[in-house]
C-alpha positions as a Markdown table, in Angstrom:
| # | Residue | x | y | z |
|---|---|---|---|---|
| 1 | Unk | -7.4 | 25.8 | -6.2 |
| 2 | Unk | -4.9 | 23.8 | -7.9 |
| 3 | Unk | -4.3 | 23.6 | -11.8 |
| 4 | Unk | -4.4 | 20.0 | -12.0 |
| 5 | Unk | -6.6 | 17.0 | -12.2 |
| 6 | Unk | -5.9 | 14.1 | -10.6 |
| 7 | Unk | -7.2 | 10.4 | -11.6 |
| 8 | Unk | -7.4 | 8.7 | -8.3 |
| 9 | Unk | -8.1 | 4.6 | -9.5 |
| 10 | Unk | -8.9 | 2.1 | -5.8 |
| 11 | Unk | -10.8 | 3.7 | -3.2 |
| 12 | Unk | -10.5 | 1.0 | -0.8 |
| 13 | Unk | -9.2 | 1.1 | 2.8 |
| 14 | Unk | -6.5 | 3.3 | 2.2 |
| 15 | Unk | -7.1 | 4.9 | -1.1 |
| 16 | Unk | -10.4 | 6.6 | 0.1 |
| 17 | Unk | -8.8 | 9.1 | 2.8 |
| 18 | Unk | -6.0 | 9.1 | 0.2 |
| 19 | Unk | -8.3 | 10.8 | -2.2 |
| 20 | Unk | -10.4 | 12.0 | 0.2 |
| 21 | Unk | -6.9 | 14.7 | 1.1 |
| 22 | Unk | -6.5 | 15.3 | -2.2 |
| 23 | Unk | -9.8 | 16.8 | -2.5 |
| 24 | Unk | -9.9 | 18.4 | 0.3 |
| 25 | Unk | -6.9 | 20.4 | -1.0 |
| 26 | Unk | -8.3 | 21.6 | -4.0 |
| 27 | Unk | -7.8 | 18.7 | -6.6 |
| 28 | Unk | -10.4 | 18.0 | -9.1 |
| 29 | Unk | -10.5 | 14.6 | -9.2 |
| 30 | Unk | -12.0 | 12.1 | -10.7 |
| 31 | Unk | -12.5 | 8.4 | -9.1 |
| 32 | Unk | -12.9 | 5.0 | -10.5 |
| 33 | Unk | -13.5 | 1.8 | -8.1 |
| 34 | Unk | -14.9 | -1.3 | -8.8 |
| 35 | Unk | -17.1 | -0.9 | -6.7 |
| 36 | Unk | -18.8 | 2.1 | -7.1 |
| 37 | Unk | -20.4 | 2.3 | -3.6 |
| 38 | Unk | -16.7 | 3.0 | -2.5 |
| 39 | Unk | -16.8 | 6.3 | -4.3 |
| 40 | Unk | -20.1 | 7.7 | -3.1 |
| 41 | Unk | -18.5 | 9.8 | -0.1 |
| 42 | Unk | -16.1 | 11.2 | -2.4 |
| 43 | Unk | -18.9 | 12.1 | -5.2 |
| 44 | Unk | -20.7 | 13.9 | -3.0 |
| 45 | Unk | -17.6 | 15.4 | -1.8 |
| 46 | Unk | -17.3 | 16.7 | -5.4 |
| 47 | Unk | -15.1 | 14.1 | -7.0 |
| 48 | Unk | -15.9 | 13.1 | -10.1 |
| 49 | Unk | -17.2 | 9.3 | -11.1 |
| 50 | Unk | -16.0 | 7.4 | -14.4 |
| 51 | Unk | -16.8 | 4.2 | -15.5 |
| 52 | Unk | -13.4 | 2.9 | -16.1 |
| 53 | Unk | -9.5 | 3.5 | -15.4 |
| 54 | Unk | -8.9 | 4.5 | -18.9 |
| 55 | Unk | -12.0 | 7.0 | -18.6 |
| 56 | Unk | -10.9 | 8.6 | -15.3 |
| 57 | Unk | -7.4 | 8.8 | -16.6 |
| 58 | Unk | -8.3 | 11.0 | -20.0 |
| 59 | Unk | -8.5 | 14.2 | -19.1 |
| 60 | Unk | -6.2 | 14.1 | -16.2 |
| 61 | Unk | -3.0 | 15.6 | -15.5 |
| 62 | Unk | -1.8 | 12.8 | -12.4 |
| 63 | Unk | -3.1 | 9.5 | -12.6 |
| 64 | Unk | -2.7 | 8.1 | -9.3 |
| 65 | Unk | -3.6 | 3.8 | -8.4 |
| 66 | Unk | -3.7 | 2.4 | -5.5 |
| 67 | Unk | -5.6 | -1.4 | -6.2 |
| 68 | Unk | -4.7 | -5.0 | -4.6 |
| 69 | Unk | -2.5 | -7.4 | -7.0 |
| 70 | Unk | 0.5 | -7.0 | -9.7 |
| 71 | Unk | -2.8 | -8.7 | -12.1 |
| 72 | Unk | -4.9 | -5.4 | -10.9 |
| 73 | Unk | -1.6 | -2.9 | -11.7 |
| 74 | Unk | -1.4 | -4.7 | -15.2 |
| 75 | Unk | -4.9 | -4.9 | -15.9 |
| 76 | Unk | -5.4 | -1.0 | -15.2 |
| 77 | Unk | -2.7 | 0.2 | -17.2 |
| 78 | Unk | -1.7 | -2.1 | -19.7 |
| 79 | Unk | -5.3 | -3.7 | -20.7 |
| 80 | Unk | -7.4 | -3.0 | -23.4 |
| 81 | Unk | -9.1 | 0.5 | -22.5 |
| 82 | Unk | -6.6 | 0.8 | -19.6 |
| 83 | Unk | -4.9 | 3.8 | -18.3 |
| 84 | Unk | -1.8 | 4.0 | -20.8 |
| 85 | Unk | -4.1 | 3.5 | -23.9 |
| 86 | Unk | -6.1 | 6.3 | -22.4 |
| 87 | Unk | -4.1 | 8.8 | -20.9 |
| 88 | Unk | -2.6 | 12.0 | -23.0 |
| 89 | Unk | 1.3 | 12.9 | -23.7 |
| 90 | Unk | 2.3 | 15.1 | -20.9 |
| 91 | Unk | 0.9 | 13.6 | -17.7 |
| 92 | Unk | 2.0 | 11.6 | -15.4 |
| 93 | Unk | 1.1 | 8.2 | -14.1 |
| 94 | Unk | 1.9 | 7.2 | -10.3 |
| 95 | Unk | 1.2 | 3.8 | -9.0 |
| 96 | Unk | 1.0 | 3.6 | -5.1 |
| 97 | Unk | 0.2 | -0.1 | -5.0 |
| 98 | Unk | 2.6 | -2.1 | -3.4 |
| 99 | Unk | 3.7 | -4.4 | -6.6 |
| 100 | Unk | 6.4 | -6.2 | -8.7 |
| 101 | Unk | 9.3 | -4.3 | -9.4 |
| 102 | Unk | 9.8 | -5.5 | -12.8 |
| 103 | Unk | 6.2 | -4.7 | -13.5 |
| 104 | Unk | 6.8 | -1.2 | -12.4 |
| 105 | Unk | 10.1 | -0.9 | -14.9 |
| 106 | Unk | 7.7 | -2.2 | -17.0 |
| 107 | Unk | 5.2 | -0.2 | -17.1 |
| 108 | Unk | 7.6 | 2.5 | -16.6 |
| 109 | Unk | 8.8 | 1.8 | -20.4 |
| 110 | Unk | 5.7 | 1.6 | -21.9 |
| 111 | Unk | 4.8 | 5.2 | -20.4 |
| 112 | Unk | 8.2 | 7.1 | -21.6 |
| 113 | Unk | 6.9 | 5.6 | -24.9 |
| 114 | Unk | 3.8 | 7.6 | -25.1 |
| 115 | Unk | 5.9 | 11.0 | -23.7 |
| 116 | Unk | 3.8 | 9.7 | -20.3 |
| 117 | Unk | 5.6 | 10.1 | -16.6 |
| 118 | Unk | 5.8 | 7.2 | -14.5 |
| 119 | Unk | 6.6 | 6.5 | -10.7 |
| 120 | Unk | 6.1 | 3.6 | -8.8 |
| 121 | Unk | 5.6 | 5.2 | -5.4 |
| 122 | Unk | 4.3 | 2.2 | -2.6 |
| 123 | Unk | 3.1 | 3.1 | 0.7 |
| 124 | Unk | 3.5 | 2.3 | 4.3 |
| 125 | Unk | 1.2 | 3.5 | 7.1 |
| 126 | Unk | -1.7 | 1.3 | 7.0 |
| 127 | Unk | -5.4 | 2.9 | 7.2 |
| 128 | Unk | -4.4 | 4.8 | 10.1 |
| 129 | Unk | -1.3 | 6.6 | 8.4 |
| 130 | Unk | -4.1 | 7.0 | 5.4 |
| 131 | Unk | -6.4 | 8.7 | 7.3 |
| 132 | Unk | -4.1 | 11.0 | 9.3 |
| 133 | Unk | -1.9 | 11.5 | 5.6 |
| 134 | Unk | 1.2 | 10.6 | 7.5 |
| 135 | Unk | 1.6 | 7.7 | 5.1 |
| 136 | Unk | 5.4 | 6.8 | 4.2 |
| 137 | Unk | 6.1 | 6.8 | 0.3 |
| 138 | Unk | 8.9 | 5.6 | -1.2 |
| 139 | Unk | 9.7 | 6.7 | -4.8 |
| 140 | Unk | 11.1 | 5.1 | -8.1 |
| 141 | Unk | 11.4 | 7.5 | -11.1 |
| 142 | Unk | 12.9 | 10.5 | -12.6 |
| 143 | Unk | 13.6 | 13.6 | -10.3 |
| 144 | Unk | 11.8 | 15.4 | -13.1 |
| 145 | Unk | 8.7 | 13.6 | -12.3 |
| 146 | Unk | 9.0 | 13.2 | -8.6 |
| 147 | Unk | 9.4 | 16.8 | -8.4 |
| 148 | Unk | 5.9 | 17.7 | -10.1 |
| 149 | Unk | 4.6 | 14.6 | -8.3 |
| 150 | Unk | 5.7 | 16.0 | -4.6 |
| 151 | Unk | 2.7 | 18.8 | -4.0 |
| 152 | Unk | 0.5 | 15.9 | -4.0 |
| 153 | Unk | 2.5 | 13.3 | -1.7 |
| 154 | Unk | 3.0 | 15.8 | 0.6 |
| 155 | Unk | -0.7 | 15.7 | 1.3 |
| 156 | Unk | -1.3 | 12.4 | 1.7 |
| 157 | Unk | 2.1 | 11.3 | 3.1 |
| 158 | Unk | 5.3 | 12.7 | 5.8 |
| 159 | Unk | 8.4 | 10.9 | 5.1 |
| 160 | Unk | 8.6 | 11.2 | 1.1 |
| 161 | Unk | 12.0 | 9.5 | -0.4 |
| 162 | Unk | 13.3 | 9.1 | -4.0 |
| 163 | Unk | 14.3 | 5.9 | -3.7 |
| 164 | Unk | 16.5 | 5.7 | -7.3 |
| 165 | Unk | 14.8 | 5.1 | -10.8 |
| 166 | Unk | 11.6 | 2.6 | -11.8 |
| 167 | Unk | 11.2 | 0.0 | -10.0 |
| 168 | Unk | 13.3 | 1.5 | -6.8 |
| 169 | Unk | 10.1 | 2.1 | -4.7 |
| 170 | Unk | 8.4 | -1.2 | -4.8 |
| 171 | Unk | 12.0 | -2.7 | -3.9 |
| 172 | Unk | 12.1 | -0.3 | -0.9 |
| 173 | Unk | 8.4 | -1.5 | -0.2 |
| 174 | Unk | 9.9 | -4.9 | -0.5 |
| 175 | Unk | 12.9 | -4.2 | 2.1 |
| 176 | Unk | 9.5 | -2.8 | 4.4 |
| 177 | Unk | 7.5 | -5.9 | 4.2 |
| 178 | Unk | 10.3 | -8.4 | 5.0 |
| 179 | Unk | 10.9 | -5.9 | 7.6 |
| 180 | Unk | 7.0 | -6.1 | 9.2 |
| 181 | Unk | 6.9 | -9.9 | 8.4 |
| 182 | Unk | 9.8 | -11.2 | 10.8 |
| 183 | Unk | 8.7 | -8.5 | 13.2 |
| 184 | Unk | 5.1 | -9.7 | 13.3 |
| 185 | Unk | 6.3 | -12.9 | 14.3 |
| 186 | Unk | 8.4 | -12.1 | 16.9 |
| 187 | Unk | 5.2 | -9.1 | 18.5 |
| 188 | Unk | 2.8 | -12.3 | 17.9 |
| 189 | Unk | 5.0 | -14.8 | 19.8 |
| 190 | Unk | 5.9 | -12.2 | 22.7 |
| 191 | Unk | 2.0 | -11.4 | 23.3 |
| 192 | Unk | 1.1 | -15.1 | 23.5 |
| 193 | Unk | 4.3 | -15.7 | 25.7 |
| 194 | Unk | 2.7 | -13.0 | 28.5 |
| 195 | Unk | -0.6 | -14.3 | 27.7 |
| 196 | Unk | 0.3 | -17.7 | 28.3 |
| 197 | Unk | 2.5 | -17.1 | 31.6 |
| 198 | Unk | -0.5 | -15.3 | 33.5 |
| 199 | Unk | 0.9 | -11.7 | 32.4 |
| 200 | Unk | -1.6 | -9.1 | 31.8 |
| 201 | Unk | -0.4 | -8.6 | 28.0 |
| 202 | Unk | -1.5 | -4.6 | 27.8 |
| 203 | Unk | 0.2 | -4.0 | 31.5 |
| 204 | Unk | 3.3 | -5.8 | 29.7 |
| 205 | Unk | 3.0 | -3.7 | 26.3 |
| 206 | Unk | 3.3 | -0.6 | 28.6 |
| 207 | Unk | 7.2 | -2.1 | 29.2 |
| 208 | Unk | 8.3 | -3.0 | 26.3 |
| 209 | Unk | 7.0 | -0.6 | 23.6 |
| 210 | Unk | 9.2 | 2.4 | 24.9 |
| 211 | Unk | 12.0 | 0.0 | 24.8 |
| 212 | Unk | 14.4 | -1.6 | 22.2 |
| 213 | Unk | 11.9 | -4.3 | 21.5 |
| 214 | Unk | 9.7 | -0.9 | 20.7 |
| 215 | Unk | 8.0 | -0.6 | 17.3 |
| 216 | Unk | 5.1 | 0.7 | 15.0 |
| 217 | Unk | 3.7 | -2.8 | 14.5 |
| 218 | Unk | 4.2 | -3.0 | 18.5 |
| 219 | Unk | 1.7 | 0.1 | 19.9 |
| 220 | Unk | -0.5 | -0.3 | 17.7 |
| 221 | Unk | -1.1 | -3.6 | 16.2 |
| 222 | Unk | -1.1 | -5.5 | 19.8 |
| 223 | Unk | -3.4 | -4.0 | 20.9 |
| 224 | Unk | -6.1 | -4.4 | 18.3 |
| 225 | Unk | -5.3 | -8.7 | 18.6 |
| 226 | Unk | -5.5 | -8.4 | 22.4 |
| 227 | Unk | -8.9 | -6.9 | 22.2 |
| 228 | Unk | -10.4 | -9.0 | 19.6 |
| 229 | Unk | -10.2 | -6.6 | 16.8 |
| 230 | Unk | -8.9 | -8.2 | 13.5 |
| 231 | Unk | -10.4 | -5.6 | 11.2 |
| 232 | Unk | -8.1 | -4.8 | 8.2 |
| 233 | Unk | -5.6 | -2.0 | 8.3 |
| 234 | Unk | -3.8 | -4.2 | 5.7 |
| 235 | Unk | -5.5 | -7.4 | 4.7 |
| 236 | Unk | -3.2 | -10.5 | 5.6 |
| 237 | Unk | -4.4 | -11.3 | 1.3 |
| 238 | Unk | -2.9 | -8.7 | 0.3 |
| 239 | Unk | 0.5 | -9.0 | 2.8 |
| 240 | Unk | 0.9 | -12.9 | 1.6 |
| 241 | Unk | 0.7 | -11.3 | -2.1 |
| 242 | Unk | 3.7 | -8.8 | -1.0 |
| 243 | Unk | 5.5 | -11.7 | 0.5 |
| 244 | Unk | 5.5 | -13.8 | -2.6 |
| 245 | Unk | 6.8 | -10.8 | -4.6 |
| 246 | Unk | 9.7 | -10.0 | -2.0 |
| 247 | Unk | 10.4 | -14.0 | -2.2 |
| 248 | Unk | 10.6 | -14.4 | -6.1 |
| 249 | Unk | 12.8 | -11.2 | -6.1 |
| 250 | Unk | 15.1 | -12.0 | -3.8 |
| 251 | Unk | 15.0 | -15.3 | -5.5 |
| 252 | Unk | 15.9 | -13.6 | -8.6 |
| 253 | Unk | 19.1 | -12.1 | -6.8 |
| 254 | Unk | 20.3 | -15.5 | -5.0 |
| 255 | Unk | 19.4 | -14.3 | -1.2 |
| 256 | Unk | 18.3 | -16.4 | 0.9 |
| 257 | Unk | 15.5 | -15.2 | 3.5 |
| 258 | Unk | 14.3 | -17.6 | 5.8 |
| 259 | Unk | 12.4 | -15.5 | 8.1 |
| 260 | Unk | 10.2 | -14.3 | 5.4 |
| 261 | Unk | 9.4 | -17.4 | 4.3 |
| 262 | Unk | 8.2 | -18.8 | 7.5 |
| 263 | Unk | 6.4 | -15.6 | 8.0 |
| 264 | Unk | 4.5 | -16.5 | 4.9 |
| 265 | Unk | 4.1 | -19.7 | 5.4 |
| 266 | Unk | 2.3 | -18.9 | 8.9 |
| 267 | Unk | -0.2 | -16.3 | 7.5 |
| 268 | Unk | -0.8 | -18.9 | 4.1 |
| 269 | Unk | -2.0 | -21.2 | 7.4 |
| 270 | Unk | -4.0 | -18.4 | 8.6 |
| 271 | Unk | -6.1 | -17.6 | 5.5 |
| 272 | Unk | -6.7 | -21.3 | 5.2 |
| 273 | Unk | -8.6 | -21.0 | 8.1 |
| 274 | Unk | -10.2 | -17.6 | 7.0 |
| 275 | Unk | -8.5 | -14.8 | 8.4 |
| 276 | Unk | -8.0 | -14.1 | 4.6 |
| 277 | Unk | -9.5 | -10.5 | 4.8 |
| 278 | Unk | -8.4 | -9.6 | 8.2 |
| 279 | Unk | -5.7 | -7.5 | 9.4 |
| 280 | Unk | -1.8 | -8.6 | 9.8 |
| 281 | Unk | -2.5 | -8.5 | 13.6 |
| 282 | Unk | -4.7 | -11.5 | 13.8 |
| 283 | Unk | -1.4 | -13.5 | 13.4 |
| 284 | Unk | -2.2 | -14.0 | 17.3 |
| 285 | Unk | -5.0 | -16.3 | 16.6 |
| 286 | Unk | -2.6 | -18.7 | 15.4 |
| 287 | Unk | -1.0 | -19.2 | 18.8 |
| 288 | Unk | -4.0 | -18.7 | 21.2 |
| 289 | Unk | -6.6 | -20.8 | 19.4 |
């Protein structure tokens, strides 16, 4: 049984079976969602339910988030009652949200002030990778900190990297997104193609996924749109939201991206018509409606 408590704030689609591992390995932990029918699987697990962030966090060693916008991050650890108000000198704070980079740095000061840890440590993987806690997490901190952090990652996560110091993991989640955005275009466009052209698109997938057009996005995303199933893995919400924050930071630096930018601009079209809530992969209603 380990030593430590862990604070796990956002049990939504992938923060669940995050904390869900955690438990599972011994952790106490104590849960906060905002909706607290999200943590009812996990309470009877033997997590622990509190009110708020700032109430989870007290008496924890690792505080752990995982919630949707740069607002929620702030909110949860810099509002009144929040985690950093909350949490004692000595423990460490790691927020897995995919978020701003200069909010990270951030809140990465405003912890050191307190004699507080702090890594910003985004996450790739999607529910599945959640579930399975093969989740890739890339890491922005001290070595000090990403060292006692590591015990826990490696049960949620399988390619672990310390990316440089705050801020470095959400601009590694950044170099991700832009990655999956201008890919998801091109797996979107080359599913309608074979649709289009009297192809049998899964007979096609089986020829091209093994291939240099091969990808994660590829196996497993196409399929799900060819079969009708948009449920979220990641919420196309939440992937504009990354978008805008890889655009205003590359902004910031004078780089131009323009493949991002129509990438954004076709899912902003898609959760006008209200694919909002759905998963990246309904991109493919776009071109077959």
């Amino acid at each position: 049984m380990s030593q430590e408590t862990i604070a796990f704030i956002g049990t939504g689609v992938m923060g669940r079976s995050m904390a869900t591992h955690l438990l599972n390995a011994g952790y106490s932990v104590n849960v906060f969602n905002r909706t607290k029918a999200k943590t009812d699987d996990l309470v009877a697990a033997g997590a622990t339910w509190h009110h708020s962030p700032g109430a989870a966090a007290a008496d924890a060693n690792i505080i752990i988030t995982i919630v949707g916008f740069p607002k929620d991050v702030e909110d949860v650890y810099l509002g009144d009652g929040g985690i950093l108000e909350n949490a004692k000198s000595g423990s460490l704070i790691i927020d897995m949200t995919t978020s701003s980079p200069a909010l990270a740095k951030k809140i990465a000061t405003r912890a050191a002030e307190k004699g507080i840890g702090a890594l910003d440590a985004p996450v790739s993987g999607g529910d599945l990778g959640a579930k399975e806690a093969r989740l890739s997490i890339m890491v922005g901190g001290e070595e000090s900190d990403f060292a006692r952090a590591l015990p826990a990652f490696e049960i949620m996560g399988k390619n672990i990297q310390l990316q440089g110091k705050a801020g470095a993991g959400q601009y590694t989640k950044m170099c991700n997104q832009i990655a999956i955005a201008s890919g998801m275009l091109g797996i979107t466009e080359a599913m309608a193609y074979a649709k289009k052209s009297g192809l049998d698109p899964f007979h096609v997938l089986k020829s091209i996924e093994t291939g240099a057009a091969g990808s994660w996005s590829l196996s497993n995303l196409s399929p799900r749109a060819l079969k009708g199933d948009f449920a979220p893995g990641f919420y196309v919400k939440h992937f504009i939201k990354d978008m805008r924050i890889a655009i205003e930071s590359a902004d910031d630096m004078g780089l131009e991206l323009p493949g991002l930018k129509l990438a954004k601009t076709l899912y902003a079209k898609l959760a006008a018509q209200g694919g909002e809530d759905e998963g990246t992969q309904a991109l493919l209603k776009l071109y077959l409606s």
